[in-house]
C-alpha positions in Angstrom: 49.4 35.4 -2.2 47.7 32.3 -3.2 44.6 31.6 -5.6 44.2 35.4 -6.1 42.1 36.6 -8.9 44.3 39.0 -10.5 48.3 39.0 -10.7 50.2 40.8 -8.3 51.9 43.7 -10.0 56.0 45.0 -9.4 59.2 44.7 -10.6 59.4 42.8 -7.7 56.5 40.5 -8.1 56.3 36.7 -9.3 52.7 35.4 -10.8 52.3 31.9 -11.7 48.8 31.2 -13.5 46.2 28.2 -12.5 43.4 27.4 -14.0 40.8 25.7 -11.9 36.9 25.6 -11.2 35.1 27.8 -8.7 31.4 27.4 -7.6 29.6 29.9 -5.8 28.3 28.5 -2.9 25.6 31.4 -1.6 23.3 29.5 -3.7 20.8 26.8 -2.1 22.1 23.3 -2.5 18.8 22.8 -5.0 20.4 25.6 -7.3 23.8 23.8 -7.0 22.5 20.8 -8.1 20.9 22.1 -11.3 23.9 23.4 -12.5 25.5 20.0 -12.0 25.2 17.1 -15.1 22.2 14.8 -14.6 24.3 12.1 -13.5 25.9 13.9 -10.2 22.6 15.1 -9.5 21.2 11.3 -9.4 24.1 9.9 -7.9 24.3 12.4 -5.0 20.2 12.2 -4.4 20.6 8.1 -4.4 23.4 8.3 -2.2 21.9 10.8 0.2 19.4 7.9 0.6 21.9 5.5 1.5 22.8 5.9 5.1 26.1 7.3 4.2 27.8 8.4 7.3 29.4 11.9 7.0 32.3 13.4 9.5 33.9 17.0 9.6 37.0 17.4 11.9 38.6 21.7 12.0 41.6 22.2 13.4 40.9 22.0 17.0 39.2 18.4 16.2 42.5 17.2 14.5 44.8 19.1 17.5 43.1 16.4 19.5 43.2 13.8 17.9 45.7 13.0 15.4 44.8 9.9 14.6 42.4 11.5 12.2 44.9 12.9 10.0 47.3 9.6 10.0 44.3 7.8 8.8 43.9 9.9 6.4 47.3 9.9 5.6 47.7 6.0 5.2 44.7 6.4 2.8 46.0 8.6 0.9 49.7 6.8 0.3 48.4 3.5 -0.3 46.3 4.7 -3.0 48.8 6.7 -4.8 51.1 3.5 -4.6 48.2 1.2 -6.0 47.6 3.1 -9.1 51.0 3.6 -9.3 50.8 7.3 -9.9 53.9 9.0 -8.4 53.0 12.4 -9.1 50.1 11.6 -6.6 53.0 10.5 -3.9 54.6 13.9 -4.4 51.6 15.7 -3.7 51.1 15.0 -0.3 53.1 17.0 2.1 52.1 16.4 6.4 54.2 19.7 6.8 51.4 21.3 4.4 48.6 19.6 6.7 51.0 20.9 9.7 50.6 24.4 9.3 46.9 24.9 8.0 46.2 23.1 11.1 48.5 25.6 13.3 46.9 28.5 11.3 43.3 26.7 11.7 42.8 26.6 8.0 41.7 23.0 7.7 38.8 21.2 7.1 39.3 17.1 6.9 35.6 15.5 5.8 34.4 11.9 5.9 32.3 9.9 4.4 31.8 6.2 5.9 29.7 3.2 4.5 30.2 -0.4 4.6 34.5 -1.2 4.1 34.4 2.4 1.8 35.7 5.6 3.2 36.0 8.9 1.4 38.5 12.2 2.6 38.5 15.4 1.3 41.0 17.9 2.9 40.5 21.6 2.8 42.5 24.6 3.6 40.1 27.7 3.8 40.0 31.0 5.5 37.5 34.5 5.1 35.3 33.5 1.7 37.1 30.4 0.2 37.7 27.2 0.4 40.4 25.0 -1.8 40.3 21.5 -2.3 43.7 20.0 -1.5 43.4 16.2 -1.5 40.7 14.2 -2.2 40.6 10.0 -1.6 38.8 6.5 -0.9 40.5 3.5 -0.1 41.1 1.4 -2.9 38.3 -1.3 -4.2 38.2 -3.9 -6.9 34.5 -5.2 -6.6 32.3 -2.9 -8.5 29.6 -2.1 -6.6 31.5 -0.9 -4.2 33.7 0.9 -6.5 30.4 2.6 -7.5 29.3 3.4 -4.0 32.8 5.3 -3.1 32.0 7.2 -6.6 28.1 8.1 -5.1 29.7 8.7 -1.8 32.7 11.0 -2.8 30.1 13.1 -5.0 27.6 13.3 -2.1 30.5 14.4 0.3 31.4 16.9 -1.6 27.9 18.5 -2.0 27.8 18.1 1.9 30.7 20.0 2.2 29.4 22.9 0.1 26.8 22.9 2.6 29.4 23.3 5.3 31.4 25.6 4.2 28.3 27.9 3.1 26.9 27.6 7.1 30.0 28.9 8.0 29.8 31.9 5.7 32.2 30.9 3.2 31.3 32.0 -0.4 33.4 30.4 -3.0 34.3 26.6 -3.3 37.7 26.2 -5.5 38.2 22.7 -6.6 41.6 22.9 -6.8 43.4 22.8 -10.2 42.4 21.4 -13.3 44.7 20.8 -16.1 43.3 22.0 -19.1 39.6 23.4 -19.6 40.1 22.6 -23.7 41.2 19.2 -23.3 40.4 18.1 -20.0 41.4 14.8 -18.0 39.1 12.6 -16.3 39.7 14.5 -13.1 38.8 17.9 -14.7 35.8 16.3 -16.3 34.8 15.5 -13.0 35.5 18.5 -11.4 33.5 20.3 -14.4 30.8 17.9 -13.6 29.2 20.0 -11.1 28.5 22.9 -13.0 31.5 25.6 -11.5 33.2 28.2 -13.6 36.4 27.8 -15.4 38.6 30.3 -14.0 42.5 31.7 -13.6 44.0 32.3 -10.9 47.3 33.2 -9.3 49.6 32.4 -6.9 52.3 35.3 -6.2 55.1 35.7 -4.6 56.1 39.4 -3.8 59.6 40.5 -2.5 59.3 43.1 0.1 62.5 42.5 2.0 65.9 42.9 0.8 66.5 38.9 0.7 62.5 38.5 -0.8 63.5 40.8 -3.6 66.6 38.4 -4.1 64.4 35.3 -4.5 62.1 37.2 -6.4 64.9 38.2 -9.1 66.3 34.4 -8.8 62.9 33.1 -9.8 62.6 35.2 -12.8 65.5 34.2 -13.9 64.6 30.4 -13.7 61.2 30.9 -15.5 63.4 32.8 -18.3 65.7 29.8 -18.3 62.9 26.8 -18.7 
């Protein structure tokens, strides 16, 4: 069970707590945008003026053309190997991308302008979407370092959109690290005006070899 709201319960059952930020999406974009701090609001209103081109690709899109995901893929490596961030490198798994697009879970999104291109990658399903990667292509020259920050704010405001048109109620944007001392990342994630919530990911055994592992991992969170 992944990003549930409340632990799974069982002698059987292992919980591990997240915090992260949720927005409810049912709201008009308008009402989204007042929650968010003044300077999201302007940046995603000037950018929205800005001929910004914006793409969405589901699972069917990406079945056919694969290319989609390898360019988003390249994109993603290089920049975790220019900032030199290898916990960023770990992160990426194609097997993950894989599957959510076998179980059509998957939303890629775009946003194009100029030599600047944004992805965000998605896995939802009923009410929810989650945030799973987000990232431009690298850029030195400021103004355009400033554009890919309008555009990335814009696209994710354009997602909300999408996801809400397709009867989605909750945007998760994925996990912060700490809500009392966040990082830049959780300050930008904050930025736009979500909740500050736990979840829980849970793994329950219910065969004989899935109560094993259970057992086995409460023993390694006993031993850490």
């Amino acid at each position: 069970y992944l990003r549930i709201k409340f632990p799974q319960q069982g002698f059987f059952a292992v919980n591990e707590s997240i915090e992260t930020v949720l927005s409810d999406i049912q709201i008009e974009t308008e009402a989204i945008l007042s929650k968010c701090t003044k300077t999201v609001k302007y940046e995603v209103n000037k950018c929205a003026k800005e001929s910004v081109e914006i793409s969405f690709y589901k699972a069917k899109n990406l079945e056919n053309n694969p290319g989609i995901v390898d360019e988003f893929e390249k994109a993603y490596i290089d920049f975790a190997k220019e900032i030199e961030d290898k916990s960023v490198l770990s992160a990426y798994s194609r097997h993950k991308i894989e599957n959510m697009i076998e179980t059509d879970s998957i939303l890629i999104s775009k946003a194009e302008k100029e030599s600047i291109t944004v992805y965000h990658v998605y896995s939802y399903g009923e009410d929810a979407a989650c945030l799973m990667y987000s990232v431009s292509n690298f850029r030195n020259d400021s103004a355009l370092r400033n554009l890919a920050g309008r555009m990335n704010k814009l696209l994710h405001i354009q997602d909300i959109q999408w996801f809400r048109s397709n009867g989605l109620c909750t945007y998760d944007w994925g996990n912060i690290s700490s809500s009392t001392n966040p990082n830049g990342i959780d300050k930008f994630k904050m930025s736009f005006g979500g909740d500050v919530t736990t979840v829980y990911n849970s793994l329950v055994g219910n065969s004989l070899i899935g109560k094993v592992i259970t057992l086995l991992y409460k023993l390694k969170q006993k031993l850490q």
